[in-house]
C-alpha positions in Angstrom: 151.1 133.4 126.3 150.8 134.8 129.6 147.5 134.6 131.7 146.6 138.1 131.5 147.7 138.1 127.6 145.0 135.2 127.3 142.0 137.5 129.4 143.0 140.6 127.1 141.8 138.9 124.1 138.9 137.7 125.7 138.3 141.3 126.5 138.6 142.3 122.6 136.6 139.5 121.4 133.6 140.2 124.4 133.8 143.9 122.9 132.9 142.9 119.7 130.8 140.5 120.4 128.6 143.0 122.7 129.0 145.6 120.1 127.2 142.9 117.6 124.7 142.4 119.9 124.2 146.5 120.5 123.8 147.0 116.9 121.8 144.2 115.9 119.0 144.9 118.9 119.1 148.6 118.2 118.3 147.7 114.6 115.6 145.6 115.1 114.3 148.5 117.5 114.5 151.4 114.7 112.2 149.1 112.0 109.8 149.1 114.6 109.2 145.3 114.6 108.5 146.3 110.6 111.0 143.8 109.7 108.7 140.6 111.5 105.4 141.8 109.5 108.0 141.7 106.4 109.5 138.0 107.5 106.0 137.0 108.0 104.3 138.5 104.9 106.7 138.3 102.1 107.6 134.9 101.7 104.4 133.4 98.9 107.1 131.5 97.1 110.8 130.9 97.1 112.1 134.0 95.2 110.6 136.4 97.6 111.4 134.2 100.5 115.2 134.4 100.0 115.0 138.0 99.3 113.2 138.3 102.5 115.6 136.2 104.6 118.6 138.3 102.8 116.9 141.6 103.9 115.7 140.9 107.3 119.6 139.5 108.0 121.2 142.5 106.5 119.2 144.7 108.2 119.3 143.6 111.6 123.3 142.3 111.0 122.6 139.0 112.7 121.8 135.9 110.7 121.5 134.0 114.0 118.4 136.9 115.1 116.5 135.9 111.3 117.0 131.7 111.9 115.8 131.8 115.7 112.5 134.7 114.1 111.8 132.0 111.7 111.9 128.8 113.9 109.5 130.7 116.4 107.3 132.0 113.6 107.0 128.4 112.0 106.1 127.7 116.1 103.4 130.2 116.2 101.7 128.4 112.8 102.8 132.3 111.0 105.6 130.4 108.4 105.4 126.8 106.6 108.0 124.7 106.4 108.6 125.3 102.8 108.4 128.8 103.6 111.0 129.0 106.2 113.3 127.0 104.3 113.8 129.9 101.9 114.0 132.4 104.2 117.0 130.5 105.9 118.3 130.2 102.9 118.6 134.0 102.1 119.8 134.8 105.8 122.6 132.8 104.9 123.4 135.0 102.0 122.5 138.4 104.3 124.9 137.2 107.0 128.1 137.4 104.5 127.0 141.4 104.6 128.6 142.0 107.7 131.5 139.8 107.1 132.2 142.3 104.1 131.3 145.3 106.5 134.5 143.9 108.6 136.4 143.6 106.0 136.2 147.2 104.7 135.9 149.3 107.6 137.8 147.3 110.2 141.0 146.8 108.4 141.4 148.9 105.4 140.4 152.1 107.2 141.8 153.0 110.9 139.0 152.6 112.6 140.6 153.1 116.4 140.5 156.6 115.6 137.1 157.0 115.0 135.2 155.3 116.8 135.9 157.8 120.2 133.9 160.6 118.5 131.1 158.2 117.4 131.0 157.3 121.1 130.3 161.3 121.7 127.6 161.1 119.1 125.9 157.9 120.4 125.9 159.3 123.9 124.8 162.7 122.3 121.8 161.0 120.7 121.1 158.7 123.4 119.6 161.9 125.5 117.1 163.1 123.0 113.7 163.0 123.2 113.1 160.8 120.1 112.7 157.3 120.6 114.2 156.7 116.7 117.0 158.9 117.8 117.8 156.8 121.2 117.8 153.4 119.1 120.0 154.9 116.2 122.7 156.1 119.5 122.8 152.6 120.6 123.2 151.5 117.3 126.0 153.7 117.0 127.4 152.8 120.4 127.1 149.3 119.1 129.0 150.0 115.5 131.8 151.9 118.1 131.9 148.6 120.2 132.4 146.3 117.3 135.2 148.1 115.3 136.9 149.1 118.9 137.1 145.0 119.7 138.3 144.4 116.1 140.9 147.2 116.4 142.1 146.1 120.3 141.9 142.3 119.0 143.7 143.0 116.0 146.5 145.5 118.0 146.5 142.5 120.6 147.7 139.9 118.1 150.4 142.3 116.2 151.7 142.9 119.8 151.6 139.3 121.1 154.1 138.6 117.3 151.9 135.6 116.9 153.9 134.4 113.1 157.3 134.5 115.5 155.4 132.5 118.3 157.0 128.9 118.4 154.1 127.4 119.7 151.1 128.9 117.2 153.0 128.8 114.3 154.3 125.1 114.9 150.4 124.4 115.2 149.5 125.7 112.0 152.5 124.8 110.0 152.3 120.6 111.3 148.5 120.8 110.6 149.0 122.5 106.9 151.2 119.4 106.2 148.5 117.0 106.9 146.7 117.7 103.5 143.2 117.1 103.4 142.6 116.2 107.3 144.1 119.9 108.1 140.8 121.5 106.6 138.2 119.2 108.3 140.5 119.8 112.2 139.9 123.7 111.2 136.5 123.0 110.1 135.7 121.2 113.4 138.1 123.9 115.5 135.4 126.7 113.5 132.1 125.3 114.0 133.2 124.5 118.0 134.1 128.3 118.8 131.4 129.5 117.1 129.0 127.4 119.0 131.0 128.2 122.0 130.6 132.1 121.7 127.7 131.7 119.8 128.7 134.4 117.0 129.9 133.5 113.6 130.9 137.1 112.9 133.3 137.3 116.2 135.0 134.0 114.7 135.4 135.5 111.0 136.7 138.6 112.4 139.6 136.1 114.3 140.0 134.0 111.4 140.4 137.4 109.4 143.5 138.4 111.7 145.0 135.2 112.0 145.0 135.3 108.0 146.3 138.7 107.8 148.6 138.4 109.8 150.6 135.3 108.4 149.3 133.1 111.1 146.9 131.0 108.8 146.9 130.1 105.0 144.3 131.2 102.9 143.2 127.1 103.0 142.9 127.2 106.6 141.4 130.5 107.2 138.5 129.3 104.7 138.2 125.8 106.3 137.1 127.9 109.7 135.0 130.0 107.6 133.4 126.4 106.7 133.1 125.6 110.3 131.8 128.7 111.1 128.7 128.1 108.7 127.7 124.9 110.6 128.7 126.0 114.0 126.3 129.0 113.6 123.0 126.5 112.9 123.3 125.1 116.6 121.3 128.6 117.9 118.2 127.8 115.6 118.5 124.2 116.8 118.6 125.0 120.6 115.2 127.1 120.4 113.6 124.5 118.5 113.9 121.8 120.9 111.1 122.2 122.9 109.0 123.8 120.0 106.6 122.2 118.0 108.1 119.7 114.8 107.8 122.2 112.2 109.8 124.2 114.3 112.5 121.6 114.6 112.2 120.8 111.0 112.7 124.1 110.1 116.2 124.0 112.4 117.4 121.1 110.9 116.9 122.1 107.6 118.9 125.0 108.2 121.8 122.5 109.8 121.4 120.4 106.5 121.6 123.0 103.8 125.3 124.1 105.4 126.6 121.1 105.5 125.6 120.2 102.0 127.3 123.1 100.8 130.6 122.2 103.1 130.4 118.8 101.9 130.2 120.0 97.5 132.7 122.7 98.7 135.3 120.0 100.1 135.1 117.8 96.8 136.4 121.1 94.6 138.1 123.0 97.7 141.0 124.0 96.2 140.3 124.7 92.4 137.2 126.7 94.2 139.0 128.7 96.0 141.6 129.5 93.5 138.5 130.8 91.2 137.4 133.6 94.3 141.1 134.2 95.1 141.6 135.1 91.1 138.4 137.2 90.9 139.5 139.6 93.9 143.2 139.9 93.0 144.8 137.3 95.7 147.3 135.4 94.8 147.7 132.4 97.0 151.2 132.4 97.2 151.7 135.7 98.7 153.5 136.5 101.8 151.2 138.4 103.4 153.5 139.3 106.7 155.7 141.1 104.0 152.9 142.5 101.6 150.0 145.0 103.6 148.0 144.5 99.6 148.3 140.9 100.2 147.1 141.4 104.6 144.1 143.6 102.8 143.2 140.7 99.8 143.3 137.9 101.8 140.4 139.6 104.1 138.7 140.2 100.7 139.2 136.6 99.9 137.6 135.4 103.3 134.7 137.4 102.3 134.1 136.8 98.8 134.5 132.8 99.6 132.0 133.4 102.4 129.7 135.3 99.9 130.4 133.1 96.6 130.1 129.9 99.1 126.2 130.7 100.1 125.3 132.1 97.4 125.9 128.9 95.0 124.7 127.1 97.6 121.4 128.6 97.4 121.4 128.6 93.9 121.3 124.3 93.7 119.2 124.0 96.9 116.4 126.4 95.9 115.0 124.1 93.1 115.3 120.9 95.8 113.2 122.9 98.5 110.4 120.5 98.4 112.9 117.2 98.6 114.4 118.9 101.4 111.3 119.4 103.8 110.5 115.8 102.6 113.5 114.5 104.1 113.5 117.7 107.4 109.8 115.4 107.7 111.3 111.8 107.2 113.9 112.6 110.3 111.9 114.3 112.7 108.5 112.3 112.6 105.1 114.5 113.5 103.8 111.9 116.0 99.9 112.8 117.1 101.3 116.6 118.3 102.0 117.5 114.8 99.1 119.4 113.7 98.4 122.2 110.9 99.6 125.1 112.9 99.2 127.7 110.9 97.1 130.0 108.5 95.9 127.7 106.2 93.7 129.8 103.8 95.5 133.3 104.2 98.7 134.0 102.6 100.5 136.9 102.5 98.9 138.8 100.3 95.6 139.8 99.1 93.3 138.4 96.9 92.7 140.2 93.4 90.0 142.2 94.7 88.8 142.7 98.4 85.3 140.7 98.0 87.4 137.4 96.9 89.7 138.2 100.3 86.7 138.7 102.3 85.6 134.6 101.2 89.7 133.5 102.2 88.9 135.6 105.5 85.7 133.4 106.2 86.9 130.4 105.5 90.1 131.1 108.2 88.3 132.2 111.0 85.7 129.3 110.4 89.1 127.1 110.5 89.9 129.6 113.9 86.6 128.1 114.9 87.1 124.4 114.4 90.7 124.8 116.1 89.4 126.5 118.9 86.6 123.1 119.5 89.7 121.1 119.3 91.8 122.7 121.9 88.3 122.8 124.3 88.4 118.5 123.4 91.5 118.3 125.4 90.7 120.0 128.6 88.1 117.2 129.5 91.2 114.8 128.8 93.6 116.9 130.8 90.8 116.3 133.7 91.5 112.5 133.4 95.1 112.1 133.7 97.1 111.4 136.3 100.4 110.3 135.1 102.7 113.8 135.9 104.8 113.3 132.5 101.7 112.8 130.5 99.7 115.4 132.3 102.7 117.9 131.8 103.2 116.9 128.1 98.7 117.6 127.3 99.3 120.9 129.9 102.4 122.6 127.2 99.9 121.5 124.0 97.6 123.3 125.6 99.9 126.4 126.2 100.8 126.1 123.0 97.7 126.3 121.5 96.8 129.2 123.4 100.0 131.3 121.9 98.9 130.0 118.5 94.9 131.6 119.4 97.0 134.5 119.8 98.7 134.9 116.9 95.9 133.8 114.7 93.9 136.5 115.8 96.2 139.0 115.4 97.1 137.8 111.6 93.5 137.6 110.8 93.2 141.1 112.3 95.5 142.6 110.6 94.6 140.9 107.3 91.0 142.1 107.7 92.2 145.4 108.3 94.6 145.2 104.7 91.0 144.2 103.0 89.6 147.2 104.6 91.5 149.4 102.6 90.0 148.0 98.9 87.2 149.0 97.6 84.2 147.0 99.7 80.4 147.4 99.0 77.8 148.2 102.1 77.2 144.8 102.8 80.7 143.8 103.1 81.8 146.5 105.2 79.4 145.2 107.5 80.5 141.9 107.3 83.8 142.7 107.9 83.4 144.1 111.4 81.2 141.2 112.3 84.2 139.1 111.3 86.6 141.4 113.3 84.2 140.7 116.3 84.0 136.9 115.5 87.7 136.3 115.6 87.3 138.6 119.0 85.2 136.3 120.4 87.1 132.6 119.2 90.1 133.8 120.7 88.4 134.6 124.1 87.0 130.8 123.9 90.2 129.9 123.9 91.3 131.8 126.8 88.3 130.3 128.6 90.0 126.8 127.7 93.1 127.4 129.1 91.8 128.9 131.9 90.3 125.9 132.7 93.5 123.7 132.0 95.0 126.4 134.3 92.7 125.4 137.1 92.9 121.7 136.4 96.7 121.9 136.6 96.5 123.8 140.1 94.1 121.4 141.5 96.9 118.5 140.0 99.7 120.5 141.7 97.9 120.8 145.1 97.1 116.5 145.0 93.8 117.6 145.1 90.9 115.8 144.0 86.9 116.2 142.9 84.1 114.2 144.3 82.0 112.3 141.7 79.4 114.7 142.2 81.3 117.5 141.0 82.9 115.4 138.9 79.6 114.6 137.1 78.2 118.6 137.1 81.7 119.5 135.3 81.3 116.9 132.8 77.5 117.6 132.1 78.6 121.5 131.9 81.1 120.8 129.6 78.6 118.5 127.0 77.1 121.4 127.0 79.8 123.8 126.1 80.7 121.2 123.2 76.9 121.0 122.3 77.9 125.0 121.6 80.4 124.6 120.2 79.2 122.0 117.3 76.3 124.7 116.9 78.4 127.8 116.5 80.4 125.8 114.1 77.4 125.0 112.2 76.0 128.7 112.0 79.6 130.0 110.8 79.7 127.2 108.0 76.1 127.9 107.0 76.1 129.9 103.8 71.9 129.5 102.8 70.6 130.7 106.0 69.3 127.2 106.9 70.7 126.9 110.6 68.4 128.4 113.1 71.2 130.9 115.6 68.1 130.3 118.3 69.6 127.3 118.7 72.7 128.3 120.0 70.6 130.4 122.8 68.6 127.4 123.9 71.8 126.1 124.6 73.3 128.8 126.2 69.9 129.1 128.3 70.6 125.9 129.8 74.4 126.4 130.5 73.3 130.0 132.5 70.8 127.7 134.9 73.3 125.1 135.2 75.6 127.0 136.6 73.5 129.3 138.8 72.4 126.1 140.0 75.8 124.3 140.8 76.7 127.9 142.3 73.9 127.8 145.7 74.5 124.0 145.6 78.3 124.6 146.1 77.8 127.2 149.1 75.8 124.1 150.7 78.1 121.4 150.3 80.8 123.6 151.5 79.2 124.2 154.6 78.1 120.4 154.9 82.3 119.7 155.1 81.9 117.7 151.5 84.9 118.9 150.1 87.0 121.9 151.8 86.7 125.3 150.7 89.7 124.9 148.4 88.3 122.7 146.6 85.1 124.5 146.1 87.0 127.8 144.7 88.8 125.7 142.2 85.6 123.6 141.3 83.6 126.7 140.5 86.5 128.3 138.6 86.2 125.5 135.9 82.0 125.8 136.0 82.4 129.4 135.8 84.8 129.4 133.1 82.4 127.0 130.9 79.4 129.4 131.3 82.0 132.4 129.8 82.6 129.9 127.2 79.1 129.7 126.4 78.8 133.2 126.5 81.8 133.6 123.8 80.1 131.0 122.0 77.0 132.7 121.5 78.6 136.1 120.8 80.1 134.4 117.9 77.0 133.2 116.7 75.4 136.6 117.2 78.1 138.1 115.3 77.7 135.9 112.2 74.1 135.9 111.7 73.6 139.9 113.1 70.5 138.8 114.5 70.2 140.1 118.7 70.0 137.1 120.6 68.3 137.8 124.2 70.6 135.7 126.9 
């Protein structure tokens, strides 16, 4: 094999690869981000969860795209663990769609001379005016790019003669003799180039030509298949590693439910395979370099092992779901980081009637509430360190709670809006637009919060450092702000009316004078050459920052109790 021989295939298998990547981005572009509110909605138990998983993955033609949506969604606290599990589960069963999708169009019909007039059509779409239209040319740009790389790989190997090549054919021939270590040196050769080019399909659609072509057995082309299964969970696993432990539970549980399957697969390989082979018409002893049926079965065979392979796979895992996240749980411990991160009283979908969802929507945001106190308990921490790996390790849980403020506003949002739509008296329309305020106001408390951490983390950055006077006004500020916070938590878990919401304004009263105070005191010391004027920018960032707080704080209150409180 020549040099350039070697950079041609490269050049088929980057076409098809881009082309899977065209298609499955255009796809996810058409639905409108529609398929992420279905991932996140409809997965209440593990039926509707695998369905979910096998939609989403059809759909967008990427198994990889559903496992990394999941693993961030379990992140943002959107998806349990439980949750995600079946939702892997069913992407594995999707991805075996586009395998089939291969096999039909890109060997049984001659796709090389179609795909130039889709390319027209793409390009003739891609200068319209509709958005919809642009994303379904790309698509179709991306179909053209994928069958063109199969068609140009597929040419490339006929051309290069690979069953009269000494050197391939010795390989596969001394390796077939080997027995049972010949499928786990495929396996392992499977899972490596599919981590290496990071696409499971662009490796089915090689070990599809090798097989057609007489290169590989039927036993080897499905040992790579194997491979290709695990090989494919090292995406999900690489984005979880800096995410939270759920997140990295959820990637290892997709890394153990393959190789279960490979391992059950391996102790009935053959008598397995002969069962698939039988049901599509294959006989195993065919020459398929003679016999273009035999070239077009043994595809069909790839893909109905692939298929048959996931699918009982799913069907003994999806009764041991709750085993599994106990042992996802047992390997990677929680450690103090390992919080409820996630909707705990919403699920996906709505309570009998809208008054009952209203009650699920109160207790959420007053859990919003409690969450947001917490993440405002680790700025005054942050303050305190000064070790750089522990300070960095506090700064990302603050991040990270931030993203998760984020998100739980926007899924109580849009929940309240679902409830909306029911039947609601007076009363609780009204309530429900305070609510939509209240979950307004939380989440700006904690953008207040990691503002501050912001600050605090500039300040560390710059070596900088706080006199114990200012030291002593931030601290007494920030009993304040908690002194708030305890009260607004009270209000929103009053339900008889008891809690008096003036309260909360005394509070705030003080915070306002506090900081109006520090704010001429800081002009003075500034010009007294106390602290430089650096300093005194950062130092008033955090004081103003803890007044807004206040300010959110008292909003919230306002909101709950609809009484006008004068600040």
């Amino acid at each position: 094999m020549t040099l350039f021989t070697f950079l041609k295939l490269l050049g088929c298998l980057a076409l098809l690869m881009f082309g899977m990547k065209m298609m499955s981005e255009a796809l996810q572009k058409l639905t409108g981000g529609g398929l992420r509110k279905v991932l996140g909605t409809m997965t209440t138990n593990r039926v509707t969860g695998i369905f979910t998983g096998a939609l989403v993955t059809t759909a967008v033609q990427s198994s990889t795209a559903t496992t990394v949506m999941t693993v961030s969604f379990v992140n943002a606290g959107l998806l349990t663990l439980s949750q995600a599990i079946s939702v892997i589960m069913g992407a594995n069963i999707g991805t075996t769609v586009t395998a089939w999708i291969i096999a039909l169009f890109g060997f049984s019909i001659p796709m090389s001379a179609l795909v130039f007039p889709l390319f027209a059509l793409g390009l003739a779409m891609s200068y319209m005016k509709s958005t919809g239209a642009k994303s379904f040319g790309e698509f179709v740009f991306g179909f053209s790019f994928l069958f063109l790389g199969i068609a140009t790989l597929r040419e490339n190997a006929i051309a290069m003669d690979l069953p009269h090549n000494e050197f391939v054919m010795s390989f596969f021939t001394s390796t077939a003799k080997l027995g049972f270590l010949s499928y786990l040196i495929f396996m392992l050769i499977g899972g490596v180039l599919t981590v290496c080019v990071q696409s499971s399909v662009a490796i089915m659609a090689i070990t599809m030509i090798l097989c057609s072509t007489g290169v590989a057995d039927i036993y080897q082309g499905i040992a790579l298949v194997l491979g290709e299964n695990i090989g494919t969970t090292v995406t999900s696993n690489i984005v979880a590693l800096k995410a939270s432990p759920s997140a990295r539970r959820a990637a290892l549980s997709h890394l153990t439910f393959n190789m279960f399957g490979v391992c059950w697969v391996l102790l009935v390989f053959r008598p397995f395979i002969s069962l698939v082979c039988s049901i599509v018409g294959y006989d195993t002893k065919a020459d398929v370099s003679q016999d273009p049926n035999a070239a077009e079965r043994i595809n069909y065979a790839l893909c109905a092992f692939h298929t048959a392979f996931n699918v009982c796979n799913v069907l003994i895992l999806v009764w041991f779901i709750p085993l599994l996240e106990k042992f996802v749980c047992k390997v990677i411990k929680g450690g103090e980081e390992d919080e409820d991160m996630r909707l705990r009283f919403i699920s996906g979908g709505l309570l009998s009637t809208a008054e009952l969802s209203l009650l699920e929507a109160r207790k959420e945001i007053n859990h919003f509430a409690m969450r947001a106190h917490r993440m405002f308990g680790f700025v005054p921490e942050l303050l305190k360190l000064e070790n750089g790996d522990e300070f960095s390790k506090l700064f990302a849980r603050i991040e990270k709670y931030e993203g998760i403020s984020d998100n739980m506003e926007v899924e109580i949002a849009n929940y309240l809006n679902r409830v909306a739509e029911g039947k609601l008296s007076g009363d609780s329309k009204t309530q429900l637009r305070c609510m939509l305020r209240e979950i307004s106001e939380i989440e700006s408390i904690c953008d207040s919060c990691y503002n501050m951490s912001r600050v605090i983390n500039r300040k560390f950055k710059a070596k900088e450092r706080f006199t114990e006077d200012q030291l002593g006004h931030i601290r007494h500020i920030w009993g304040l702000c908690d002194q708030a916070l305890t009260q607004m938590e009270k209000v929103l878990a009053d339900t008889d009316n008891l809690v008096d919401p003036h309260e909360s304004l005394n509070i705030e009263n003080e915070i306002n004078i506090y900081r109006t105070q520090l704010k001429e005191n800081n002009v003075v010391d500034i010009n007294e050459r106390k602290y430089d004027y650096q300093t005194g920018v950062n130092y008033m960032d955090i004081i103003g920052d803890s007044e807004k707080l206040g300010d959110y704080a008292i909003n919230v209150v306002e909101a709950h109790t609809q009484v006008k409180l004068t600040t």
